[in-house]
Backbone of each chain as nested JSON, in Angstrom:
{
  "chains": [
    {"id": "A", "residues": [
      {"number": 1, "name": "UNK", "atoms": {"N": [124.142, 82.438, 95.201], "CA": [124.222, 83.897, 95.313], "C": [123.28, 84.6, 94.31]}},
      {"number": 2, "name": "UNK", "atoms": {"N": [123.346, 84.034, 93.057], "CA": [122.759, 84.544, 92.204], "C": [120.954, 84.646, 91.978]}},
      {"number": 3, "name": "UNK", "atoms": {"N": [120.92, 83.128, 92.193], "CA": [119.505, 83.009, 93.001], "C": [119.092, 83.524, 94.32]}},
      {"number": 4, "name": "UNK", "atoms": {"N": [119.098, 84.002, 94.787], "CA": [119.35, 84.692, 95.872], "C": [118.828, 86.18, 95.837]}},
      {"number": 5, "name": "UNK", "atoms": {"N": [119.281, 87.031, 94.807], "CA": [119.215, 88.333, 94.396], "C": [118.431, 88.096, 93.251]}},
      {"number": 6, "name": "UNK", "atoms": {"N": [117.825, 87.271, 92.908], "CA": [116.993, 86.664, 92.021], "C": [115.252, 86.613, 92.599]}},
      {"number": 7, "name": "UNK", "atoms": {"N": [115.327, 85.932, 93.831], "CA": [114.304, 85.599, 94.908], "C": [114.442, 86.911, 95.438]}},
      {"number": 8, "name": "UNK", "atoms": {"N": [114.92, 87.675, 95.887], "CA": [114.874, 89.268, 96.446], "C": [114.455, 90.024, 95.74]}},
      {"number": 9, "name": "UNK", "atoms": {"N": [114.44, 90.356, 94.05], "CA": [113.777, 91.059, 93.31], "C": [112.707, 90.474, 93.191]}},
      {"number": 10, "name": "UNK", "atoms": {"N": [112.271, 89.199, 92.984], "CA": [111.021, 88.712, 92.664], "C": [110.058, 89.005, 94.088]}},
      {"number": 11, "name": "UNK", "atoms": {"N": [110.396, 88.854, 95.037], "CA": [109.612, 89.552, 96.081], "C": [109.261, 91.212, 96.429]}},
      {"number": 12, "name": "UNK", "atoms": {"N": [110.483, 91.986, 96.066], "CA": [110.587, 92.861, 96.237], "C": [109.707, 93.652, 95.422]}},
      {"number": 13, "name": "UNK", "atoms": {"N": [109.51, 93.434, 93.7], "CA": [108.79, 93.401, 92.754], "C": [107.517, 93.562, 93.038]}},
      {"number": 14, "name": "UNK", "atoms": {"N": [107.214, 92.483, 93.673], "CA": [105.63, 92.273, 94.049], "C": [105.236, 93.217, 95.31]}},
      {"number": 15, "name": "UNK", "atoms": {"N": [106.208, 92.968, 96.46], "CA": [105.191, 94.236, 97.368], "C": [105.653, 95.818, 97.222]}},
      {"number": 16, "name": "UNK", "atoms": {"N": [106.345, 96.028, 96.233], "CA": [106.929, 97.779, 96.378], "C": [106.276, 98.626, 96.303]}},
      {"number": 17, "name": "UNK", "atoms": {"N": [104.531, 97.757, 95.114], "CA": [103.592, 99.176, 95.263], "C": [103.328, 99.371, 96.142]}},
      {"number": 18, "name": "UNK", "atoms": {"N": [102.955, 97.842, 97.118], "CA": [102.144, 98.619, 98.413], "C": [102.062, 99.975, 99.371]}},
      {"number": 19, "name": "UNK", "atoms": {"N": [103.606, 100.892, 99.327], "CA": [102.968, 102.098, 99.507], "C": [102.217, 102.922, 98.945]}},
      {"number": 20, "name": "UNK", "atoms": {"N": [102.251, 102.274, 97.646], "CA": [101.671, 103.331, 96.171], "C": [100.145, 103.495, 96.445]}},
      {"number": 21, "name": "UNK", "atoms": {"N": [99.812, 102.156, 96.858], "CA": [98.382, 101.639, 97.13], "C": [97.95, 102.087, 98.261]}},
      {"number": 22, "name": "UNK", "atoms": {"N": [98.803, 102.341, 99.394], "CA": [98.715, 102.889, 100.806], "C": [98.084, 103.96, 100.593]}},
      {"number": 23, "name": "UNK", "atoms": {"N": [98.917, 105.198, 100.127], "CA": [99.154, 106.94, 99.68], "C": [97.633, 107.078, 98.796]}},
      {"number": 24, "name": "UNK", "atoms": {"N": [97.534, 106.762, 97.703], "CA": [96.686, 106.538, 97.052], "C": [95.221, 106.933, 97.933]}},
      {"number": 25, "name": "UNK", "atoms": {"N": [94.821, 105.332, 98.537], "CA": [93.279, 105.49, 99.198], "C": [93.535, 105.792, 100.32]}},
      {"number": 26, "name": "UNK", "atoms": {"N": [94.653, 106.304, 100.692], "CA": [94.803, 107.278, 101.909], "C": [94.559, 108.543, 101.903]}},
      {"number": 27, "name": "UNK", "atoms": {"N": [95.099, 109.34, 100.671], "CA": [95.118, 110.637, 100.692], "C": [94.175, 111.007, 99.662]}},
      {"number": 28, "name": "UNK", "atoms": {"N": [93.608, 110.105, 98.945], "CA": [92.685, 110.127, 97.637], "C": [93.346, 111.339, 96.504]}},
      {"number": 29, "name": "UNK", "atoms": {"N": [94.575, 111.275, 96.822], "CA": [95.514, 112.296, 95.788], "C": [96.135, 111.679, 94.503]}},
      {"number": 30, "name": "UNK", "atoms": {"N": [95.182, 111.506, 93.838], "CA": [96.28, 110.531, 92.844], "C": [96.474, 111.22, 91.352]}},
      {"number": 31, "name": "UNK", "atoms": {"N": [96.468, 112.856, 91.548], "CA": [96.512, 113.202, 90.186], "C": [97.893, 113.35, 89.857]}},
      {"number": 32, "name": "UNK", "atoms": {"N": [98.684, 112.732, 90.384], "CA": [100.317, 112.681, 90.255], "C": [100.474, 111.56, 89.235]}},
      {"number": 33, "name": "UNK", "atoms": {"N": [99.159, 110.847, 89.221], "CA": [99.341, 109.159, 88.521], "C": [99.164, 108.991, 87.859]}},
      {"number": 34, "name": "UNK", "atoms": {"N": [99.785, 108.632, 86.163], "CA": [99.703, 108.29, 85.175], "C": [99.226, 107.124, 85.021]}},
      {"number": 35, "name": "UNK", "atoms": {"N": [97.312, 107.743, 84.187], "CA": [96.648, 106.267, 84.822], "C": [96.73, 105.649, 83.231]}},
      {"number": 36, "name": "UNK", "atoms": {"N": [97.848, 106.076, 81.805], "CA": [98.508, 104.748, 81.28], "C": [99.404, 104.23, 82.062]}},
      {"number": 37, "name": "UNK", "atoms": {"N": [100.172, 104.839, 82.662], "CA": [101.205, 104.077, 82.91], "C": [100.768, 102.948, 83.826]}},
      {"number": 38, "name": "UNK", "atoms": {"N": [100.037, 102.751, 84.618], "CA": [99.576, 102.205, 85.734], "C": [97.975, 101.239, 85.074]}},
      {"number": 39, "name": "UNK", "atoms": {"N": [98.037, 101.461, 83.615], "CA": [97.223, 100.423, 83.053], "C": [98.05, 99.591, 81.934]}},
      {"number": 40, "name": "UNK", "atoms": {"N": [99.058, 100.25, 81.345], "CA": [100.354, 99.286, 80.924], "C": [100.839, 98.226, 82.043]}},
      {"number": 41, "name": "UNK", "atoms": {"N": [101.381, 98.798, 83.097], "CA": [101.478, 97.96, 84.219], "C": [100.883, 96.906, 84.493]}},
      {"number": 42, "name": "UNK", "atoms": {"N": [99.205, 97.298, 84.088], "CA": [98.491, 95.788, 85.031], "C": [98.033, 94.859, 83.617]}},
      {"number": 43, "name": "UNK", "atoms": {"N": [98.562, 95.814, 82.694], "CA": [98.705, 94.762, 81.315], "C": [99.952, 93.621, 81.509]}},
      {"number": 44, "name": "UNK", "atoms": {"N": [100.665, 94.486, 81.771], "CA": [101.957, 93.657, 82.274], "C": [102.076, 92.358, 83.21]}},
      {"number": 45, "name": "UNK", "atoms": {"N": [101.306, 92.83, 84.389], "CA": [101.343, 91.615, 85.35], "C": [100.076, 90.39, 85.257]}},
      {"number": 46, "name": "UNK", "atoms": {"N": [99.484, 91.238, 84.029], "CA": [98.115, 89.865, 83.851], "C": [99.09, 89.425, 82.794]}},
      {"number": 47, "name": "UNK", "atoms": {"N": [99.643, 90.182, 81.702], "CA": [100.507, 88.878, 80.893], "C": [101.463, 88.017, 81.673]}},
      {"number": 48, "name": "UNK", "atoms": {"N": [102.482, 88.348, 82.603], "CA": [103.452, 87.588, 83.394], "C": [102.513, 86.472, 84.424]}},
      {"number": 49, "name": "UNK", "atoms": {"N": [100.856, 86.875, 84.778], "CA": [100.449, 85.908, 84.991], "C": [100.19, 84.828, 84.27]}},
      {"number": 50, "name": "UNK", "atoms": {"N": [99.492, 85.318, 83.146], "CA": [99.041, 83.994, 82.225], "C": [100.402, 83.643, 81.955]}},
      {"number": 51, "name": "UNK", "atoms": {"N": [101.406, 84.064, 81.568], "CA": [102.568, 83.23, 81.227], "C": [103.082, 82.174, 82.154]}},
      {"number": 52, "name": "UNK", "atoms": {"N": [102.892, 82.518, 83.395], "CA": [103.436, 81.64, 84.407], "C": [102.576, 80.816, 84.456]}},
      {"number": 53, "name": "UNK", "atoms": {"N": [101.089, 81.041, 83.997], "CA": [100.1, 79.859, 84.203], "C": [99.906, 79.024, 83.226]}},
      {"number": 54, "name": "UNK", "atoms": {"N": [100.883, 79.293, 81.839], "CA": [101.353, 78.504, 80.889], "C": [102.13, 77.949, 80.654]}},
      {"number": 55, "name": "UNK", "atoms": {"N": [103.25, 78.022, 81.257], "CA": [104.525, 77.189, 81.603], "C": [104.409, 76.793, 82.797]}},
      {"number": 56, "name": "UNK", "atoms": {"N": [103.29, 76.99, 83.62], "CA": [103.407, 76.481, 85.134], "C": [104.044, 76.572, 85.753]}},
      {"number": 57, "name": "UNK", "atoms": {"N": [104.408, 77.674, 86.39], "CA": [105.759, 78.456, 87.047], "C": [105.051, 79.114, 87.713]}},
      {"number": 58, "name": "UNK", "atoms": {"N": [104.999, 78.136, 89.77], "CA": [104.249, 78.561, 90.33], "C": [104.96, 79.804, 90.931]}},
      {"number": 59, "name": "UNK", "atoms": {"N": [106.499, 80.131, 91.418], "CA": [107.108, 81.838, 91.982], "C": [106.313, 82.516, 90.883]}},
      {"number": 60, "name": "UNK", "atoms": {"N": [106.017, 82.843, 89.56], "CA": [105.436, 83.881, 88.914], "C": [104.16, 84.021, 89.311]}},
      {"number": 61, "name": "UNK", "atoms": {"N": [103.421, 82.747, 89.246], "CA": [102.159, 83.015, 89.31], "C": [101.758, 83.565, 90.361]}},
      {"number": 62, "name": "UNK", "atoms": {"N": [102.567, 83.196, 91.593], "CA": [102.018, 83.697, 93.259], "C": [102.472, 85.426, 92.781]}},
      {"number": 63, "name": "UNK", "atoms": {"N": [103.376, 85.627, 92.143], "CA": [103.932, 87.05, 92.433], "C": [103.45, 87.943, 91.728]}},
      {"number": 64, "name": "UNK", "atoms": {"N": [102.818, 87.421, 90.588], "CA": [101.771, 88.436, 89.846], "C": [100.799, 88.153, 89.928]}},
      {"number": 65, "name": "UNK", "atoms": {"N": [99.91, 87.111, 90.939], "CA": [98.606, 87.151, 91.504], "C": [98.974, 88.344, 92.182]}},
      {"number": 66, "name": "UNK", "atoms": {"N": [99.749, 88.093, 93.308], "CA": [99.234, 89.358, 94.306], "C": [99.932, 90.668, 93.505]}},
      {"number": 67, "name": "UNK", "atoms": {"N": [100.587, 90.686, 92.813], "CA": [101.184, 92.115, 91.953], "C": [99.646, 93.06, 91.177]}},
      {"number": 68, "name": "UNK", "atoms": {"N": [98.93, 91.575, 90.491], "CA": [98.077, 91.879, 89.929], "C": [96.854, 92.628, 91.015]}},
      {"number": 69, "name": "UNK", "atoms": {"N": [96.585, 92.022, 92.16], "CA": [95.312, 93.001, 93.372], "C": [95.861, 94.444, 93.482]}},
      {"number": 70, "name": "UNK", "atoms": {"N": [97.436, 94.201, 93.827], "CA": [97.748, 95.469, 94.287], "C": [97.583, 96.414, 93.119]}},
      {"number": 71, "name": "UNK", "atoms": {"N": [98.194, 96.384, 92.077], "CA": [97.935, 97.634, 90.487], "C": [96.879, 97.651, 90.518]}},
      {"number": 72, "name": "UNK", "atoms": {"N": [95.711, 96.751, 90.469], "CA": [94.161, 96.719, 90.453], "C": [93.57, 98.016, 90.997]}},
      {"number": 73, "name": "UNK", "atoms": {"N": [94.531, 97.876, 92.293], "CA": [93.878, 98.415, 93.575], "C": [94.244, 100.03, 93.327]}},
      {"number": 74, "name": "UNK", "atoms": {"N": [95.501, 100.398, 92.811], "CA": [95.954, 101.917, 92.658], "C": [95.073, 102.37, 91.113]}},
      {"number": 75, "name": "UNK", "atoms": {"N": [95.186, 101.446, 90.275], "CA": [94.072, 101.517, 88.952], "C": [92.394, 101.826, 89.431]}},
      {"number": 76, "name": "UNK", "atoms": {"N": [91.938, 101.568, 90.44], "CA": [90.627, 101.729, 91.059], "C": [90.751, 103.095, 91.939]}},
      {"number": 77, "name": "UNK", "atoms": {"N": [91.516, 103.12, 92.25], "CA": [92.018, 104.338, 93.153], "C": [92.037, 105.972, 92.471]}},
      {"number": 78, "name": "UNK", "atoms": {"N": [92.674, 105.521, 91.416], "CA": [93.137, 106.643, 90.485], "C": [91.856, 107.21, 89.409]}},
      {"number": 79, "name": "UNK", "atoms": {"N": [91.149, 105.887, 89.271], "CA": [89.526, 105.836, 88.875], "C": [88.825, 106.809, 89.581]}},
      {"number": 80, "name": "UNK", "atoms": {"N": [88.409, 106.261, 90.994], "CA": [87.699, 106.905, 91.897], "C": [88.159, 108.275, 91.815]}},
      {"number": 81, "name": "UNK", "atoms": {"N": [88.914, 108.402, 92.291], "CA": [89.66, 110.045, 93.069], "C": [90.297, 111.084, 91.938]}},
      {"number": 82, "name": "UNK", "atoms": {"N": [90.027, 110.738, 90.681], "CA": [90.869, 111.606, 89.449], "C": [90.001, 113.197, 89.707]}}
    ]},
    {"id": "B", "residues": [
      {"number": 1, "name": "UNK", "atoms": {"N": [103.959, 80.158, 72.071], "CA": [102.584, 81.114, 72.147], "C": [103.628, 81.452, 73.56]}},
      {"number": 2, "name": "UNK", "atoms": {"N": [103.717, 80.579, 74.467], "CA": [104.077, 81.123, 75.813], "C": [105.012, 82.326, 75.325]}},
      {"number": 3, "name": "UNK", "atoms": {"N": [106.299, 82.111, 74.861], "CA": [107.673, 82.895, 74.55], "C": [106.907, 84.095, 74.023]}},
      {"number": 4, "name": "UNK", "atoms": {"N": [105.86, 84.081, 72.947], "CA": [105.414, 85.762, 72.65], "C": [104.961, 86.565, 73.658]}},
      {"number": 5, "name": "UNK", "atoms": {"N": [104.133, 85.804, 74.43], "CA": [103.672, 86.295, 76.177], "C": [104.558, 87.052, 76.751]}},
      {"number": 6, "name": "UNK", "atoms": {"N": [105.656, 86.1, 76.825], "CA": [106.817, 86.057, 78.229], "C": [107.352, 87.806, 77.155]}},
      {"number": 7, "name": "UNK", "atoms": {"N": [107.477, 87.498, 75.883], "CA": [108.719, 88.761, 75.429], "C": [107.696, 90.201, 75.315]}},
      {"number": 8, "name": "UNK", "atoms": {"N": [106.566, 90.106, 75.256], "CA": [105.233, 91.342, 75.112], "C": [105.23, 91.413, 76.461]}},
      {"number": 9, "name": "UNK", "atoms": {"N": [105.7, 90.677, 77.686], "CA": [105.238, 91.036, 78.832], "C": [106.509, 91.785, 79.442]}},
      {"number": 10, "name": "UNK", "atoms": {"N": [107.662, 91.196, 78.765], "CA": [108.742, 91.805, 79.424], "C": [109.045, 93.495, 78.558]}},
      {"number": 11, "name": "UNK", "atoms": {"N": [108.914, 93.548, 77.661], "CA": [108.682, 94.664, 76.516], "C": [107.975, 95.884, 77.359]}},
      {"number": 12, "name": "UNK", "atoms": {"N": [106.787, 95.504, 77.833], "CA": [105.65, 96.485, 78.231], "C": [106.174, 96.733, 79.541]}},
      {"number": 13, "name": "UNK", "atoms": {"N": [106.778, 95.775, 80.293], "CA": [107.345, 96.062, 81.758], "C": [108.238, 96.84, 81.548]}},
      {"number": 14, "name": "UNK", "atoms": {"N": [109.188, 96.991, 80.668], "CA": [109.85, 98.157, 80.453], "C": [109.712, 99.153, 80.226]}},
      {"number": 15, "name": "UNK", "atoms": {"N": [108.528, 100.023, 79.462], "CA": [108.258, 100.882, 78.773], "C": [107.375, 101.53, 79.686]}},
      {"number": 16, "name": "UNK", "atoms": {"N": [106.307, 100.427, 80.129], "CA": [105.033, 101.125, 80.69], "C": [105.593, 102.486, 81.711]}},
      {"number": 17, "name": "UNK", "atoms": {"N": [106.889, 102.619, 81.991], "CA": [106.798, 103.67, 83.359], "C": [106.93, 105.098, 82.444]}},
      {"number": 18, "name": "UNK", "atoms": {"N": [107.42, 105.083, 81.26], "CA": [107.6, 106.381, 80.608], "C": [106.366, 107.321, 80.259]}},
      {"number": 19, "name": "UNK", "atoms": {"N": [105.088, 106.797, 80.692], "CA": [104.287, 107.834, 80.72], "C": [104.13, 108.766, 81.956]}},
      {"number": 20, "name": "UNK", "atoms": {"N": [104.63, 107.762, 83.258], "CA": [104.685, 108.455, 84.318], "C": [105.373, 108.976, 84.138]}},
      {"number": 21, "name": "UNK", "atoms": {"N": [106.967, 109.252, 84.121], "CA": [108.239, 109.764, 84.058], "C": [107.732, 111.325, 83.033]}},
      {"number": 22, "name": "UNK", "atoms": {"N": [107.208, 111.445, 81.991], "CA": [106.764, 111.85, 81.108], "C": [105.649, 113.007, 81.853]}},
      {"number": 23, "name": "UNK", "atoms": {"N": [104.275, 112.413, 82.365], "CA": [103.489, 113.057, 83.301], "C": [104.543, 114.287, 84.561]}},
      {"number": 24, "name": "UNK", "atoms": {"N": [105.489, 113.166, 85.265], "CA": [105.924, 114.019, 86.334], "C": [106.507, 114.869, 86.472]}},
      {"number": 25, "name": "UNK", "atoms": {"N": [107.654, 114.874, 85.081], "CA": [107.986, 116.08, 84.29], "C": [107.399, 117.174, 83.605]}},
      {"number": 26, "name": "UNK", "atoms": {"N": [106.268, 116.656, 82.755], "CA": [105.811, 117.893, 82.18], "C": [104.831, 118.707, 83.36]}},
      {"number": 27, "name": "UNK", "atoms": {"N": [104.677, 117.839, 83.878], "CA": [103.359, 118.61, 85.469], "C": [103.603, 118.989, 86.706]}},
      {"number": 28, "name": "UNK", "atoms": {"N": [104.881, 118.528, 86.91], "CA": [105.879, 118.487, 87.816], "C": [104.707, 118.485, 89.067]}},
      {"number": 29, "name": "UNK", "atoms": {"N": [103.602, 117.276, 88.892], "CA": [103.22, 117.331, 90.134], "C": [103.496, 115.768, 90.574]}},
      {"number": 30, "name": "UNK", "atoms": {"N": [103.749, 115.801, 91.643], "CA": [104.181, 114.448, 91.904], "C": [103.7, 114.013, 93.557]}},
      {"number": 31, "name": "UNK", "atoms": {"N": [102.57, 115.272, 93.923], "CA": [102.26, 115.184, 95.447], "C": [101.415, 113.42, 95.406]}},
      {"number": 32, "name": "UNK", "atoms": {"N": [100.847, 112.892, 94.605], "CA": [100.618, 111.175, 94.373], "C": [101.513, 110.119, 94.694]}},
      {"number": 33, "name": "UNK", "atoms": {"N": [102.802, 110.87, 94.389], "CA": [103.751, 109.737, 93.999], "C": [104.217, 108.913, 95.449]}},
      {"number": 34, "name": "UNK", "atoms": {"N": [104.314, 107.88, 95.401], "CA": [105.258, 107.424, 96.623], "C": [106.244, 107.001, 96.17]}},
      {"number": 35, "name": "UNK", "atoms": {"N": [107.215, 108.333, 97.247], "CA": [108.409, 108.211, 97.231], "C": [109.045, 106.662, 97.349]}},
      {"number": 36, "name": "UNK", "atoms": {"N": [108.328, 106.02, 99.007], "CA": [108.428, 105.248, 99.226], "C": [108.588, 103.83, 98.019]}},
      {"number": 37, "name": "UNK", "atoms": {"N": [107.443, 104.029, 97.522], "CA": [107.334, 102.427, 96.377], "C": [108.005, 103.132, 95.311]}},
      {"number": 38, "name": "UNK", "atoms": {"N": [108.592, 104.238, 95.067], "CA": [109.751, 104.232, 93.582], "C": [110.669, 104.008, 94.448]}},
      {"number": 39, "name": "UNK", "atoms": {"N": [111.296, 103.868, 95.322], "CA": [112.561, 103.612, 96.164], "C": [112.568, 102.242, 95.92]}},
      {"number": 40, "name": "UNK", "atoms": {"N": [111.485, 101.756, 96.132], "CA": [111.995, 100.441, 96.263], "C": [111.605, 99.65, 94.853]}},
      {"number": 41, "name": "UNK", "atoms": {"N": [110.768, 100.289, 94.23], "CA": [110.566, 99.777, 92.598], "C": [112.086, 99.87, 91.988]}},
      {"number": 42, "name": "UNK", "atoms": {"N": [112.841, 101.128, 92.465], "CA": [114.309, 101.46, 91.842], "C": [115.311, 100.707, 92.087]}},
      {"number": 43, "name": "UNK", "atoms": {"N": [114.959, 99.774, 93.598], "CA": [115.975, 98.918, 94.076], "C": [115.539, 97.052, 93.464]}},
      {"number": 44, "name": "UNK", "atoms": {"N": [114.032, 96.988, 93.352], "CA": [113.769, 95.68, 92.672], "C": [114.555, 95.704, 91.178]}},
      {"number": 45, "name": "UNK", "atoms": {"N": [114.577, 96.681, 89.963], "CA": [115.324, 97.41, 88.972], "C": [116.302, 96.929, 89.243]}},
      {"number": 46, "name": "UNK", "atoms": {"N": [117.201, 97.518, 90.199], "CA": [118.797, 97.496, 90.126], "C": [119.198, 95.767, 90.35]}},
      {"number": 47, "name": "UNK", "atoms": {"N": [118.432, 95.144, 91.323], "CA": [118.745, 93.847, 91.635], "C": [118.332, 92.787, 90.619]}},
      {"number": 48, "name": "UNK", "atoms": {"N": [117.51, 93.665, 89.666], "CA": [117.232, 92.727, 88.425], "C": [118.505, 92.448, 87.26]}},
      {"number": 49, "name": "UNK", "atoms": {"N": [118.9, 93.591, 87.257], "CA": [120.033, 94.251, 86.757], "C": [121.235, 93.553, 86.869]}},
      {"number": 50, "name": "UNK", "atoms": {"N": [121.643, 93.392, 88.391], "CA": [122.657, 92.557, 88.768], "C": [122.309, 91.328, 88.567]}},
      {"number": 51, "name": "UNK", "atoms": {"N": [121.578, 90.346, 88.538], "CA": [121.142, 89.557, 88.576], "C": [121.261, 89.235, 86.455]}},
      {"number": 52, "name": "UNK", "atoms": {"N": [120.779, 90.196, 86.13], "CA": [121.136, 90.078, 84.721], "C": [122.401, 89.85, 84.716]}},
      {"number": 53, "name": "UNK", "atoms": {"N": [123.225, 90.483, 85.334], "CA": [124.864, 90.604, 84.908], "C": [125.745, 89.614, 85.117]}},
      {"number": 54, "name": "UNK", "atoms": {"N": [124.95, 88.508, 86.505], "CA": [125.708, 87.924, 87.238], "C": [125.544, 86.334, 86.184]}},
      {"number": 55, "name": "UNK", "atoms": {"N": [124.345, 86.583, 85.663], "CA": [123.94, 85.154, 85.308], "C": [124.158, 85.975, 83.386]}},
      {"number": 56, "name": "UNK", "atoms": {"N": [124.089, 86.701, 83.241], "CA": [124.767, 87.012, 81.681], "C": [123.408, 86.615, 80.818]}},
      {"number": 57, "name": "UNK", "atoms": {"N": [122.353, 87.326, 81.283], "CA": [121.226, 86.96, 80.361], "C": [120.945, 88.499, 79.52]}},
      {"number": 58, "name": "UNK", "atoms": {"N": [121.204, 88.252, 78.482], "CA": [120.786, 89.981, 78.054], "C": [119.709, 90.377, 77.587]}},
      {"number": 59, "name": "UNK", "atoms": {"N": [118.654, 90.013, 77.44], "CA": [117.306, 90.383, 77.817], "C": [117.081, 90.909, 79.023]}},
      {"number": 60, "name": "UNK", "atoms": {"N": [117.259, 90.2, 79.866], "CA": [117.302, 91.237, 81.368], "C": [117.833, 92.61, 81.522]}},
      {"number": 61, "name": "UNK", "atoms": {"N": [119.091, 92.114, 81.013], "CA": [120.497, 93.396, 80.969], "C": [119.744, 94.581, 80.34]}},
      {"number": 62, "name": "UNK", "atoms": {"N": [118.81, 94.265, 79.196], "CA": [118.802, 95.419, 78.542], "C": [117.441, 95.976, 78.713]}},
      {"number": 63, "name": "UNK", "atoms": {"N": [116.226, 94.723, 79.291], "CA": [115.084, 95.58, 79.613], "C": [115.383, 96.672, 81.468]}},
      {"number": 64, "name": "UNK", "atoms": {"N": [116.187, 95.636, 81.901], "CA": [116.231, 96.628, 83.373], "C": [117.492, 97.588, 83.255]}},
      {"number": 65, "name": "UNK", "atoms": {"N": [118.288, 97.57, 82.254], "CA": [119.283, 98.92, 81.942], "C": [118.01, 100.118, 81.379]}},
      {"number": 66, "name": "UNK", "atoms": {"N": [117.34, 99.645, 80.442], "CA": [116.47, 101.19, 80.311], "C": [115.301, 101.201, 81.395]}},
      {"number": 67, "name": "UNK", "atoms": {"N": [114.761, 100.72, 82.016], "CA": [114.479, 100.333, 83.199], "C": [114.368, 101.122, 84.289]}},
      {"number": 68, "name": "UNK", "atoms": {"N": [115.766, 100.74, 84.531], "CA": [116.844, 101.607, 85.234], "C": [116.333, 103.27, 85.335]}},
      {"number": 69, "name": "UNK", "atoms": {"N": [116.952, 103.704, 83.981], "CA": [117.358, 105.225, 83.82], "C": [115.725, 105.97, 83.649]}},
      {"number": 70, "name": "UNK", "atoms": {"N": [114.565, 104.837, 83.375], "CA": [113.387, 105.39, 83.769], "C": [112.983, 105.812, 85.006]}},
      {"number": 71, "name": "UNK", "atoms": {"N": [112.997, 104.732, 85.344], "CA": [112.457, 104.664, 87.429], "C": [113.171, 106.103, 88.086]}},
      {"number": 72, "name": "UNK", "atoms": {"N": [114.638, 105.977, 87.637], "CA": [115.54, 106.709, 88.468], "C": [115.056, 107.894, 88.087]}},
      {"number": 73, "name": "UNK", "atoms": {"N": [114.487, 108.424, 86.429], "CA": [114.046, 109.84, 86.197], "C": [112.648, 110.271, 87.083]}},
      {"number": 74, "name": "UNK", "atoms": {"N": [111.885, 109.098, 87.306], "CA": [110.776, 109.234, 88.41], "C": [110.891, 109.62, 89.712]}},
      {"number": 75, "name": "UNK", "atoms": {"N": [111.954, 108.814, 90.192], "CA": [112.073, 109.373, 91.688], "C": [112.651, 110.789, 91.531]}},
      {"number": 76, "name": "UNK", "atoms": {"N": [114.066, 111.084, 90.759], "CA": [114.311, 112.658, 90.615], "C": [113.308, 113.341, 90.394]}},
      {"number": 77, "name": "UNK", "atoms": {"N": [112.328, 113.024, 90.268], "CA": [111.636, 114.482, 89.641], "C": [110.641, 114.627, 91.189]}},
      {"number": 78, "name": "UNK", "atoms": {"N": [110.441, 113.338, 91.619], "CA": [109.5, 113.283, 93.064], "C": [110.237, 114.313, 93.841]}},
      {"number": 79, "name": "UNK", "atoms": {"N": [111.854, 113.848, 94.119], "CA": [112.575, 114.392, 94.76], "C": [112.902, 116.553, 94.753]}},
      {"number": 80, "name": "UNK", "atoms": {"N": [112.655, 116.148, 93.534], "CA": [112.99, 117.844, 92.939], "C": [111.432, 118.272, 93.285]}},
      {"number": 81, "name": "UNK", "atoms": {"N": [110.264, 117.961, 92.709], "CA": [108.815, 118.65, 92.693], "C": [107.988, 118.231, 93.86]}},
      {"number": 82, "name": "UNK", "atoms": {"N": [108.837, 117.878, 95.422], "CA": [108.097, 117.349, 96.163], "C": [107.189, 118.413, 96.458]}}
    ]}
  ]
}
C-alpha cells in the first residue's frame, strides 16, 4: 500500500509540470513565473539526479532525467518570453 | 558525499517554491501559472506526505508538511488573481 502511494508520487512528481511547460510555449506568457523559483527547482532535480546516479537508484534517475527536460524546458521558456 | 546531495536536494525542493508563492502574491499576477500543474504538484505534495506518515519517516513529514502549506498558498492565489 505504502509503496504504492510511493510509486504514484514519484510519477506524478515528474509529469505535473507538463502543463506548466504546455501554457508556457503556448501562450509565451510567463511573467507569472518566478524564474528563481523555477531555477532552484532545476537545481533541485539535477541534484536528485546526480544523487540517484550515485547510489544508483535507477526510479530516481529515470524521474529526474525527464523532470530535469521538462524545468529545462519552462526555464528556456521564461528566458525567451520574459 | 551522496547523503549531503540527497539532504541539499531535499532542503531546496522544499523551499525553492517560496519565491513563486512570494511573486504571486506581491503581483498578484498569475495569468502564467498553470492551474493545472499546481493541482497536481499539490496532489504529488500531499501523497508524499501520506506516504511520510504511513512509513513514519520524518524528513519527508516535515519537508512535504511545509511543502504542503507552500504549493497550497500558490494555487490560492492562482485561484483568487485568475
Amino acid at each position: 500500500m505504502e509503496l504504492y502511494i510511493g510509486y504514484l508520487a514519484g510519477v506524478l512528481g515528474t509529469i505535473c509540470w507538463v502543463p506548466q511547460t504546455w501554457k508556457a510555449w503556448s501562450t509565451q506568457d510567463t511573467s507569472g513565473l518566478s524564474l528563481a523559483a523555477n531555477l532552484l527547482f532545476l537545481a533541485t532535480v539535477t541534484l536528485w539526479l546526480v544523487y540517484g546516479l550515485l547510489v544508483g537508484d535507477l526510479p530516481l534517475i529515470l524521474a529526474n532525467g525527464c523532470g530535469l527536460l521538462i524545468v529545462l524546458s519552462i526555464v528556456v521558456a521564461k528566458l525567451k518570453y520574459k
